[in-house]
PDB file with one MODEL, atoms N, CA, C and O in Angstrom:
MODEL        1
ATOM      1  N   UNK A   1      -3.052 -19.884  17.483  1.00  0.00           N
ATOM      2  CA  UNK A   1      -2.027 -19.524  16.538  1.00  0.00           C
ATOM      3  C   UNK A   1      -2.583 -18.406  15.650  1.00  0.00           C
ATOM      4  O   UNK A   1      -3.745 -18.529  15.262  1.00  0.00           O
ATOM      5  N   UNK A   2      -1.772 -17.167  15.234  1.00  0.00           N
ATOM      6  CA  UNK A   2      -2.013 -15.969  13.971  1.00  0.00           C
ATOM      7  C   UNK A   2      -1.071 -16.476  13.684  1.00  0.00           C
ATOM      8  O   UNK A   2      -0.009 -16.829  14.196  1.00  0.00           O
ATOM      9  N   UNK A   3      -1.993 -16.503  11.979  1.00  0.00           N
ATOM     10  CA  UNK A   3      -1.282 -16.842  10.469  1.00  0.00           C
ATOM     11  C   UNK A   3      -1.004 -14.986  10.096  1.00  0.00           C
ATOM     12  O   UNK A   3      -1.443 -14.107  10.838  1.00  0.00           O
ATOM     13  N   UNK A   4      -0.470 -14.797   9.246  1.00  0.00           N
ATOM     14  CA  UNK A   4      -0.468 -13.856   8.337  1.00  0.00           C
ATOM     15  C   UNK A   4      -0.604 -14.103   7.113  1.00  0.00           C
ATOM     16  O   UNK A   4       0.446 -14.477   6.589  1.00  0.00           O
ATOM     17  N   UNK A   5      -1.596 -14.036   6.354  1.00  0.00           N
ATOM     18  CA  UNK A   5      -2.219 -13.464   5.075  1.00  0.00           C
ATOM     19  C   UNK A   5      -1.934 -12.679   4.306  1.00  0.00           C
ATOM     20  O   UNK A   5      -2.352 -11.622   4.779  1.00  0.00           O
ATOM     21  N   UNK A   6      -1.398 -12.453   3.229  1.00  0.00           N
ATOM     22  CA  UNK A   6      -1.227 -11.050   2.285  1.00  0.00           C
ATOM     23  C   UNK A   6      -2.032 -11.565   0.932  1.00  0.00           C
ATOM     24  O   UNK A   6      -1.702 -12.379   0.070  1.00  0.00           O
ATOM     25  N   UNK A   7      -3.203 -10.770   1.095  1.00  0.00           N
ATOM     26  CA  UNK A   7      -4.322 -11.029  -0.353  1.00  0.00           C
ATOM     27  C   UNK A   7      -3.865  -9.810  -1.277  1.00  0.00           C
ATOM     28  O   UNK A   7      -3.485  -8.676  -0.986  1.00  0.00           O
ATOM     29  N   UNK A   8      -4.028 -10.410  -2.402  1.00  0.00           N
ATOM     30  CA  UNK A   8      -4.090  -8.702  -3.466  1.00  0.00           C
ATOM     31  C   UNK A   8      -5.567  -8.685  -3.645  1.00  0.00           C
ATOM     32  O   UNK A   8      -6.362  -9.598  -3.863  1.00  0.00           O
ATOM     33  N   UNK A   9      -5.737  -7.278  -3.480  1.00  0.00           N
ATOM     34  CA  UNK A   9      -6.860  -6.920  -3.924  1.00  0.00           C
ATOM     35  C   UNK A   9      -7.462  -6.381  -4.958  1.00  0.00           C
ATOM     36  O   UNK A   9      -8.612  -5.999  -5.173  1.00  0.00           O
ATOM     37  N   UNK A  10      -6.118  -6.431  -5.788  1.00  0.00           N
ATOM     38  CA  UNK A  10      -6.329  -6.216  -7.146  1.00  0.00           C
ATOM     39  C   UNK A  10      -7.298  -7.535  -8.295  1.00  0.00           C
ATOM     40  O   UNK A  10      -7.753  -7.327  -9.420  1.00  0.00           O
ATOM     41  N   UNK A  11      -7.335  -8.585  -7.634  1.00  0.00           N
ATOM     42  CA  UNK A  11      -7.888  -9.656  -8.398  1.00  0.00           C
ATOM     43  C   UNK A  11      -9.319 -10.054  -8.097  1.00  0.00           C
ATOM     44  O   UNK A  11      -9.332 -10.519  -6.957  1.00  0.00           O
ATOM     45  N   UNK A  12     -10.073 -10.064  -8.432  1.00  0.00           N
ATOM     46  CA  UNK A  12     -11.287 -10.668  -8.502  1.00  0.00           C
ATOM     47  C   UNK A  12     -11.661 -11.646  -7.157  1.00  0.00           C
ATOM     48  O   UNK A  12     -12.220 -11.368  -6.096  1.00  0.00           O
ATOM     49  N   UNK A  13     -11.231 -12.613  -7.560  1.00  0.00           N
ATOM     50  CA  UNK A  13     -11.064 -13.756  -6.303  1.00  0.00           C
ATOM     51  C   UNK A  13     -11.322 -13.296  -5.100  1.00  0.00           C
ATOM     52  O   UNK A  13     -12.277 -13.716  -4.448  1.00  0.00           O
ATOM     53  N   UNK A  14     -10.496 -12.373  -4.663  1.00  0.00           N
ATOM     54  CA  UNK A  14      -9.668 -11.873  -3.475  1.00  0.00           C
ATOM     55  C   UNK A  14     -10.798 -11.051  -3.420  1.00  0.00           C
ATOM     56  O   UNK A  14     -11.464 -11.222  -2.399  1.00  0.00           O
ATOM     57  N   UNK A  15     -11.262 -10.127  -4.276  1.00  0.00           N
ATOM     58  CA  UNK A  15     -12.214  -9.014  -3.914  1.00  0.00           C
ATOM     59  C   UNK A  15     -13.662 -10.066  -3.072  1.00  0.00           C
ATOM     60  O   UNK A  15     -14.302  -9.667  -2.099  1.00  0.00           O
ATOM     61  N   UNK A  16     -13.806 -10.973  -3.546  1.00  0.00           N
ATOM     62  CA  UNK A  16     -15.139 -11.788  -3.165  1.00  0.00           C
ATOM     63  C   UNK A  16     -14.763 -12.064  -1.927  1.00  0.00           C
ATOM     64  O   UNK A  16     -15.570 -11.913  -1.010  1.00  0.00           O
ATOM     65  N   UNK A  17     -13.625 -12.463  -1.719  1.00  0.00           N
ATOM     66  CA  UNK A  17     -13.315 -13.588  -0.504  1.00  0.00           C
ATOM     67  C   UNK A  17     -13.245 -12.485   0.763  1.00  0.00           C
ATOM     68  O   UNK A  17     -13.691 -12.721   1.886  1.00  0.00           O
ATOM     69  N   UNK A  18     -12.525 -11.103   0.312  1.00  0.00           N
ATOM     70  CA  UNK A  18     -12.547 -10.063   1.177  1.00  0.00           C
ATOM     71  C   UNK A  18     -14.037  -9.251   1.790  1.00  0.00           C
ATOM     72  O   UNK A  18     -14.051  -8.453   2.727  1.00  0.00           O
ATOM     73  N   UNK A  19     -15.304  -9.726   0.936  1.00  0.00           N
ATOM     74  CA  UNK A  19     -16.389  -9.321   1.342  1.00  0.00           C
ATOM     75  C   UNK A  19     -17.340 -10.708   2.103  1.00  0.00           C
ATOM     76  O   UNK A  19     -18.513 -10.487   2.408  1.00  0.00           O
ATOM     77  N   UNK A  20     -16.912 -11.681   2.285  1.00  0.00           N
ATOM     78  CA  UNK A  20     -17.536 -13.106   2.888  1.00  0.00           C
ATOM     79  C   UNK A  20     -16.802 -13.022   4.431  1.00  0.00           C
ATOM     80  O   UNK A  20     -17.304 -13.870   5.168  1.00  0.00           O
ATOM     81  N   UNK A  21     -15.702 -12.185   5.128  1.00  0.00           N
ATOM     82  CA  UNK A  21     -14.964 -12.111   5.906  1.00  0.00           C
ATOM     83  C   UNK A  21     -15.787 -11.247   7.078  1.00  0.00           C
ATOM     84  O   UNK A  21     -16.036 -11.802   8.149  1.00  0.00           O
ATOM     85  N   UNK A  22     -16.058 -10.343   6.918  1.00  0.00           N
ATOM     86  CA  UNK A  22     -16.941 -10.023   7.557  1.00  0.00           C
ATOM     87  C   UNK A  22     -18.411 -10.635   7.821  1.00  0.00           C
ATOM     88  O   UNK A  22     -19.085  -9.953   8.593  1.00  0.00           O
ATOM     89  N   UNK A  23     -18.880 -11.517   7.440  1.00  0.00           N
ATOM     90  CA  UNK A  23     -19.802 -12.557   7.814  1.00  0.00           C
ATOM     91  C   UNK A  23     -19.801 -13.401   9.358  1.00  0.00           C
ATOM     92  O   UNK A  23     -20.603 -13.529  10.284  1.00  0.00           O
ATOM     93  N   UNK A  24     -18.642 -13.802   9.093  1.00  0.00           N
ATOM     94  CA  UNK A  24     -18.189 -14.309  10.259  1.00  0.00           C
ATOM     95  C   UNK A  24     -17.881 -13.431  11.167  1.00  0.00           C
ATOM     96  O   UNK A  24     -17.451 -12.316  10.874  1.00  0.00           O
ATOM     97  N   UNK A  25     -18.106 -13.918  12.616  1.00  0.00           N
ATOM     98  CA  UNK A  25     -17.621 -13.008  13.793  1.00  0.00           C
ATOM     99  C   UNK A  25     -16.580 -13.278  14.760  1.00  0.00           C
ATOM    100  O   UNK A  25     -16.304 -12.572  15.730  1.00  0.00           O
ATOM    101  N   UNK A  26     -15.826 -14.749  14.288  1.00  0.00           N
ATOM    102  CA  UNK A  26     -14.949 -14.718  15.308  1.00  0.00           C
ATOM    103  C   UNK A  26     -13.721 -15.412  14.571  1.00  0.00           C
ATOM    104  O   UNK A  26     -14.091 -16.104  13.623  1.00  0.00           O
ATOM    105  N   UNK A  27     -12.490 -15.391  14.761  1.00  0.00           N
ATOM    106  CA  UNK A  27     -11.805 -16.402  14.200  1.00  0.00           C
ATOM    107  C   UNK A  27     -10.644 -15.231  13.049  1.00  0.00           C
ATOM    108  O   UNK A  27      -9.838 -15.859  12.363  1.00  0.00           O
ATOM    109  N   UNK A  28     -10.627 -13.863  12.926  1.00  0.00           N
ATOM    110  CA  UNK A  28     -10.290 -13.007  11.856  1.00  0.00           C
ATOM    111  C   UNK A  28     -10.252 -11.598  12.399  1.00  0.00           C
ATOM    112  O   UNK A  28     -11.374 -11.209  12.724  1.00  0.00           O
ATOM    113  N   UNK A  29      -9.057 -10.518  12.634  1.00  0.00           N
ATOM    114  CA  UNK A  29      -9.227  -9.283  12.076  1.00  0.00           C
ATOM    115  C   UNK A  29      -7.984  -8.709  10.771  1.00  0.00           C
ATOM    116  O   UNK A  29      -6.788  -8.949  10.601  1.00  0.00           O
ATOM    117  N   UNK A  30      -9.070  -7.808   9.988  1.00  0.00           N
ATOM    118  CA  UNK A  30      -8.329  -7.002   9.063  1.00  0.00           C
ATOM    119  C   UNK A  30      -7.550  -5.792   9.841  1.00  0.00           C
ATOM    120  O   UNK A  30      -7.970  -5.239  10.858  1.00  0.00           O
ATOM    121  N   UNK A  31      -6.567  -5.551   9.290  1.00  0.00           N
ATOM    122  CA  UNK A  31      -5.635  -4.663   9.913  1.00  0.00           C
ATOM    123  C   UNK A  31      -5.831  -3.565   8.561  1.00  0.00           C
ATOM    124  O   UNK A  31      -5.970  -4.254   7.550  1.00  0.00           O
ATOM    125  N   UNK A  32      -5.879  -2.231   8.262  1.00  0.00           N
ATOM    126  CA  UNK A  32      -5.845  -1.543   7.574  1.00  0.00           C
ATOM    127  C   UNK A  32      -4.736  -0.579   8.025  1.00  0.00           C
ATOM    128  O   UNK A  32      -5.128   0.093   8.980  1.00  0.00           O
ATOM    129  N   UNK A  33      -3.434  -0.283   7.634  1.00  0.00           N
ATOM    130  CA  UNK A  33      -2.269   0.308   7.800  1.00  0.00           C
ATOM    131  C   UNK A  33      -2.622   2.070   7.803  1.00  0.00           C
ATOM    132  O   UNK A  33      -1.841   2.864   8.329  1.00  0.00           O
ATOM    133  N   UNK A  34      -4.225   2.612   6.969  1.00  0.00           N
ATOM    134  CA  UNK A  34      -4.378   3.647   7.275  1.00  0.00           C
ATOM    135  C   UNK A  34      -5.148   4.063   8.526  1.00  0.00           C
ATOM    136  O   UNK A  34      -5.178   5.159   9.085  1.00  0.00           O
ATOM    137  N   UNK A  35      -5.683   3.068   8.787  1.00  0.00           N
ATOM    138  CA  UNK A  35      -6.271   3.211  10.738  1.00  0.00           C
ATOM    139  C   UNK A  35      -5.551   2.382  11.825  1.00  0.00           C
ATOM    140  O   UNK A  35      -6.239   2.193  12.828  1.00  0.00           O
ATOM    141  N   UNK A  36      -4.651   1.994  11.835  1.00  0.00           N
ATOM    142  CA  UNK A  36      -3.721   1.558  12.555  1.00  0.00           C
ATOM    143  C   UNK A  36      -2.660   2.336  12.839  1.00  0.00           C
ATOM    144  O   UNK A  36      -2.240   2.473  13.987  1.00  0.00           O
ATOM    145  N   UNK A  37      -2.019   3.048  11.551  1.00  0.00           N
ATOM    146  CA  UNK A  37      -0.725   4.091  12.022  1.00  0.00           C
ATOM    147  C   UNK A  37       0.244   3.223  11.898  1.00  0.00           C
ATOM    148  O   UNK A  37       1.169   3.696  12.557  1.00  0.00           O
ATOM    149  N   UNK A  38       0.626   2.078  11.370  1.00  0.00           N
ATOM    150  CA  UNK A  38       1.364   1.165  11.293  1.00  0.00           C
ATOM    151  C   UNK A  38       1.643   1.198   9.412  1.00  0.00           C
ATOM    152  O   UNK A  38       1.001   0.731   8.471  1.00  0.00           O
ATOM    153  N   UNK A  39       2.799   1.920   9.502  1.00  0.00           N
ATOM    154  CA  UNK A  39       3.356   2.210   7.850  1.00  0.00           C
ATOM    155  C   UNK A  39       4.039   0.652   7.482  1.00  0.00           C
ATOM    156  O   UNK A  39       4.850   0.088   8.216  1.00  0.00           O
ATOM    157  N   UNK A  40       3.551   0.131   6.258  1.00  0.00           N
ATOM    158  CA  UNK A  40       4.175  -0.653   5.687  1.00  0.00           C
ATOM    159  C   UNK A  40       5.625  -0.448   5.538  1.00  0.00           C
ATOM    160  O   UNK A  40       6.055   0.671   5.260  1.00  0.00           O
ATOM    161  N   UNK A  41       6.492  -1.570   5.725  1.00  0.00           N
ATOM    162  CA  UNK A  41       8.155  -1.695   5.257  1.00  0.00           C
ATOM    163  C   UNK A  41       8.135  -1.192   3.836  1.00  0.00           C
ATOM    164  O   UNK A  41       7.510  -1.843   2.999  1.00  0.00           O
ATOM    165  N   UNK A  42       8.811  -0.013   3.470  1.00  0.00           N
ATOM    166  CA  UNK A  42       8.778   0.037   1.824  1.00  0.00           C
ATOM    167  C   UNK A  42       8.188   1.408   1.868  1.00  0.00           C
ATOM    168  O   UNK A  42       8.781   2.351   1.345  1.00  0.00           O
ATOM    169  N   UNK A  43       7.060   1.549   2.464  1.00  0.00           N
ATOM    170  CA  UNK A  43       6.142   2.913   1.898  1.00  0.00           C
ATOM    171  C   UNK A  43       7.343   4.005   2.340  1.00  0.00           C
ATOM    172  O   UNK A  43       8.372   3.985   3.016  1.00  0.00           O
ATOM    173  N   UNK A  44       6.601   4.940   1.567  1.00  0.00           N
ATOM    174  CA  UNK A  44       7.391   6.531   2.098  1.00  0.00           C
ATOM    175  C   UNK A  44       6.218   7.717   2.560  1.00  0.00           C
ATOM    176  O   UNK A  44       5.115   7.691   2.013  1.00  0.00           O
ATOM    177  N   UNK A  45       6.554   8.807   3.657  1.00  0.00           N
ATOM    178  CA  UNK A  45       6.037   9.102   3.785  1.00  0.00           C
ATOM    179  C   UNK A  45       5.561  10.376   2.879  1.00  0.00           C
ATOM    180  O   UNK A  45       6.363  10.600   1.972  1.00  0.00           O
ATOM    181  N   UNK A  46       4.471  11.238   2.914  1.00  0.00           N
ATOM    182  CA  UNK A  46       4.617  12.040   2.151  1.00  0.00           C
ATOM    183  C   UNK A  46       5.775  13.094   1.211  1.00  0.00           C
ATOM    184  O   UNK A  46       5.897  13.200  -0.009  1.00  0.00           O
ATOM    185  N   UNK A  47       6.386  13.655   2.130  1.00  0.00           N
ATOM    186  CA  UNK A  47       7.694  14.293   2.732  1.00  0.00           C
ATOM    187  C   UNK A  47       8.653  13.214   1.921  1.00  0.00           C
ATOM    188  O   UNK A  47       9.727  13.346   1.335  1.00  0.00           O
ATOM    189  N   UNK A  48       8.302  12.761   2.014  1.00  0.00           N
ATOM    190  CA  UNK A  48      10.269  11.679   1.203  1.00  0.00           C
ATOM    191  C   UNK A  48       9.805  11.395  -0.255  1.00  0.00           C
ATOM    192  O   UNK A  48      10.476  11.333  -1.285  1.00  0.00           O
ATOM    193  N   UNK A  49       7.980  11.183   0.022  1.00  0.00           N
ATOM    194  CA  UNK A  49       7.453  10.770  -2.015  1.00  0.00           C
ATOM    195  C   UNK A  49       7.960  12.400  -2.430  1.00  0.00           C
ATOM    196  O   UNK A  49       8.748  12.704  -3.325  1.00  0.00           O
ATOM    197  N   UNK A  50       7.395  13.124  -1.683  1.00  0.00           N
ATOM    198  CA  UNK A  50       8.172  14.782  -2.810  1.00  0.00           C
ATOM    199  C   UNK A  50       9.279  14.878  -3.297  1.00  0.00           C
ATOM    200  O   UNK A  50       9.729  15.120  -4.417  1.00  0.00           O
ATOM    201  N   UNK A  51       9.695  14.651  -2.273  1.00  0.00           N
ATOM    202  CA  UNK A  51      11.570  14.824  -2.594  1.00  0.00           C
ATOM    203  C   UNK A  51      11.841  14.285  -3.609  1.00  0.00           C
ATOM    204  O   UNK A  51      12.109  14.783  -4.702  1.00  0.00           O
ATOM    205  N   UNK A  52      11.741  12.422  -3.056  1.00  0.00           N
ATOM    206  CA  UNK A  52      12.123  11.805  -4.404  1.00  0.00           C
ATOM    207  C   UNK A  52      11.316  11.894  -6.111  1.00  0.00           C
ATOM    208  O   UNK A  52      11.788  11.479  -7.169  1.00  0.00           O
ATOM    209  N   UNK A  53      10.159  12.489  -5.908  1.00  0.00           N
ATOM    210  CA  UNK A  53       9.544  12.943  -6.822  1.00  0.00           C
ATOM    211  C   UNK A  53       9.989  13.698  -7.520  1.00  0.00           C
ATOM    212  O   UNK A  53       9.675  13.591  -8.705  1.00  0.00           O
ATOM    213  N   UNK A  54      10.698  14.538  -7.211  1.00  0.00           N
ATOM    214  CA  UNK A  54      11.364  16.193  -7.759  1.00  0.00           C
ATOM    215  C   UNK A  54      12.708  15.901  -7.807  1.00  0.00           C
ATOM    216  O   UNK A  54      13.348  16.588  -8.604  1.00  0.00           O
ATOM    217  N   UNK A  55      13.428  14.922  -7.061  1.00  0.00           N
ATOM    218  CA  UNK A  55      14.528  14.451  -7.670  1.00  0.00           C
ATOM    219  C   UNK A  55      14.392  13.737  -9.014  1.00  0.00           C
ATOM    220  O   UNK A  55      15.002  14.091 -10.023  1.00  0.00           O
ATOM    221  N   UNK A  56      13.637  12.814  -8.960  1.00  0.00           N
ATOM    222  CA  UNK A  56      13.440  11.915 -10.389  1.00  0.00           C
ATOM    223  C   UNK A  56      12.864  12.944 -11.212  1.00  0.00           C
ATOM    224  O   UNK A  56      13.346  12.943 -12.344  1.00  0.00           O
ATOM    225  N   UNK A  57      11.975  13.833 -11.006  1.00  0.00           N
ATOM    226  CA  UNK A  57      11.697  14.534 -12.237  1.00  0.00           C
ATOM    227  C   UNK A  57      12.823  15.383 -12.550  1.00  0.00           C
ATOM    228  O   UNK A  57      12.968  15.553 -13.761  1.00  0.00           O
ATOM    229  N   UNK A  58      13.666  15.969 -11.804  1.00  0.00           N
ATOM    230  CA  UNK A  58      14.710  17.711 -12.280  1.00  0.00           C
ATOM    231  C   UNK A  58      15.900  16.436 -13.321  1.00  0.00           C
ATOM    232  O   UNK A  58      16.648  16.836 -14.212  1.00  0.00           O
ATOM    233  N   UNK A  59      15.772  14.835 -12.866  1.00  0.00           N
ATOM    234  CA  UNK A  59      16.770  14.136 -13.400  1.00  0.00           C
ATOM    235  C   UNK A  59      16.694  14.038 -14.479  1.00  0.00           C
ATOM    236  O   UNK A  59      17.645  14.257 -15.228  1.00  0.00           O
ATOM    237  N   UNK A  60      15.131  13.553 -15.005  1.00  0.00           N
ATOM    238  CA  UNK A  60      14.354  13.410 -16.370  1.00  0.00           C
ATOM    239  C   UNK A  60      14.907  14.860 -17.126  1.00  0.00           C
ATOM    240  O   UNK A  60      15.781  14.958 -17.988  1.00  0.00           O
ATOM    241  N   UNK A  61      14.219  15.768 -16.599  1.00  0.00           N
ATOM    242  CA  UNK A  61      14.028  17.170 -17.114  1.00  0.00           C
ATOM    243  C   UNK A  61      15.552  17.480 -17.904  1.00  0.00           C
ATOM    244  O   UNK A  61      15.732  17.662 -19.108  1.00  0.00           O
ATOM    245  N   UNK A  62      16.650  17.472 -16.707  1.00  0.00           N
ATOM    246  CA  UNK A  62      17.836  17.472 -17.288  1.00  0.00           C
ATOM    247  C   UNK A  62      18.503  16.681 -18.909  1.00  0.00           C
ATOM    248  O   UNK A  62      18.999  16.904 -20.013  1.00  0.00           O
ATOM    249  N   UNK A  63      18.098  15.797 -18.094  1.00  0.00           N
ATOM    250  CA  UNK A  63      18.623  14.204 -19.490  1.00  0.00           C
ATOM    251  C   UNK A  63      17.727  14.981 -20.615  1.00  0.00           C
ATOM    252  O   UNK A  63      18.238  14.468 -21.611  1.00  0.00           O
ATOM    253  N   UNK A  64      16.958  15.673 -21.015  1.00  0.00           N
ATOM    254  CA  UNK A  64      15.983  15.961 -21.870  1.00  0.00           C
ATOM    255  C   UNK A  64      16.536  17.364 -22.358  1.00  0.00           C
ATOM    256  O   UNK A  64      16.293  17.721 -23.511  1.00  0.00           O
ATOM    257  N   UNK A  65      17.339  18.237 -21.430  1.00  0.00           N
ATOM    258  CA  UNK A  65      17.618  19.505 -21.908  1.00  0.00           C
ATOM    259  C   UNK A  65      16.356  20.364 -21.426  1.00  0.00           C
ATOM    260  O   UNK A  65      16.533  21.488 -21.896  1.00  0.00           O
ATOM    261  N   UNK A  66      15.360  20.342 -20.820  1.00  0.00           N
ATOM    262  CA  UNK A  66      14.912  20.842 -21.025  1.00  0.00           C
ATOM    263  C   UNK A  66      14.792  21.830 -19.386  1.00  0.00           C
ATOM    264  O   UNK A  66      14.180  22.897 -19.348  1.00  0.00           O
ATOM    265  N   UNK A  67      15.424  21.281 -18.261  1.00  0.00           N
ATOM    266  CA  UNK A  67      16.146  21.969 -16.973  1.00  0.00           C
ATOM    267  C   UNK A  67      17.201  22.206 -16.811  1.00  0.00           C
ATOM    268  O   UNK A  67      17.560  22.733 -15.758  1.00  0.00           O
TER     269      UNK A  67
ENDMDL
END
């Protein structure tokens, strides 16, 4: 059976438990979404963060008077 796991690695805990994982050799792999090529549900790619980047900012800019 594969479980799926989602750790944050923002917390302490998680940072320890994520370096004891590699100890072991069988039973576990980490998947890293930047060496896999496998984009998270949600992310954007470069190309769409601009856009919407420069949309939300010309929106700000406007509301402000100042575009």
């Amino acid at each position: 059976m594969v479980d799926t796991v989602y750790l944050d690695d923002t917390t302490t805990k998680c940072r320890k438990l994520l370096k004891e994982f590699p100890h072991y050799k069988q039973g576990f792999q980490l998947e890293n979404p930047a060496t896999n090529g496998i984009v998270p549900e949600g992310y954007m790619t470069p190309e769409e963060f601009r856009t919407e980047a420069k949309t939300s900012l010309t929106k700000i800019l406007n509301e402000h008077g100042i575009y």
